[in-house]
N, C-alpha and C positions, 0 to 999 in steps of 0.2 A: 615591438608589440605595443600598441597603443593602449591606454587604459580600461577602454571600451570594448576595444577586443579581449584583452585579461576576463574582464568583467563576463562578457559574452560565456567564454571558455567555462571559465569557475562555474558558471549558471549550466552548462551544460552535463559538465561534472558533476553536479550534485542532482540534477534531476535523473542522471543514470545510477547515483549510487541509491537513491529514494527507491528508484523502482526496481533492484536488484536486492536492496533491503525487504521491500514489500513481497516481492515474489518468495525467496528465502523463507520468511516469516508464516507465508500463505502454504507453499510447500509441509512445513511442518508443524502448522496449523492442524492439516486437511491428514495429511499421517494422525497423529495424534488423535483425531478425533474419528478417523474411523477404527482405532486401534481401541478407543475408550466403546465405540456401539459393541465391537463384536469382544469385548473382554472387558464389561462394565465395572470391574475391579484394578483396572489401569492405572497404573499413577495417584492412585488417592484424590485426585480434583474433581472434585465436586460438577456437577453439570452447569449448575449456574456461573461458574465462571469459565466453562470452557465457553457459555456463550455469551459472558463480557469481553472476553478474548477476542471472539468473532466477530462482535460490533465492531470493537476496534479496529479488527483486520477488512471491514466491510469501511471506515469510515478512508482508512489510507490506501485503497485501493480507489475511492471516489476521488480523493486529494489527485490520486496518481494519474486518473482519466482527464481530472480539468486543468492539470498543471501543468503533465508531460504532455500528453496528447493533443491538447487543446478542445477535449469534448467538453460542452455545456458552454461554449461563448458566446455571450449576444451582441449580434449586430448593432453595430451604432444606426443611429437615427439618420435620416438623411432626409434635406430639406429642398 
């Protein structure tokens, strides 16, 4: 296995455990927060950081579309 190929691999590897992480995190995110609308005494957290919580989970799921996916890439210039 050539370096490039290792390299390749490793990069494939962590873009699956990213998005396996994000899903996970989003999963019981999205529990959690509809378990805090219908029993607003849930957990004691505050609203305001369930939805610091959720930007966050809103910012690595963008990470996850232009990383893993390849969505948002611009065309190079062509002359």
């Amino acid at each position: 296995m050539s370096n490039s190929e290792f390299l390749s691999s490793i990069k494939i590897v962590g873009k699956i455990a990213f998005l396996a992480i994000t899903i996970i995190l989003t999963f019981a995110y999205s529990v959690a927060l509809i378990e805090k609308i219908e029993r607003p005494t849930f957990k004691n957290l505050p609203i305001n950081e369930f939805v610091i919580i959720g930007i966050i989970l809103l910012i690595l799921i963008f990470i996850n579309l232009k990383w893993t996916f390849g969505f948002f890439k611009t065309k190079p210039n062509e002359k």
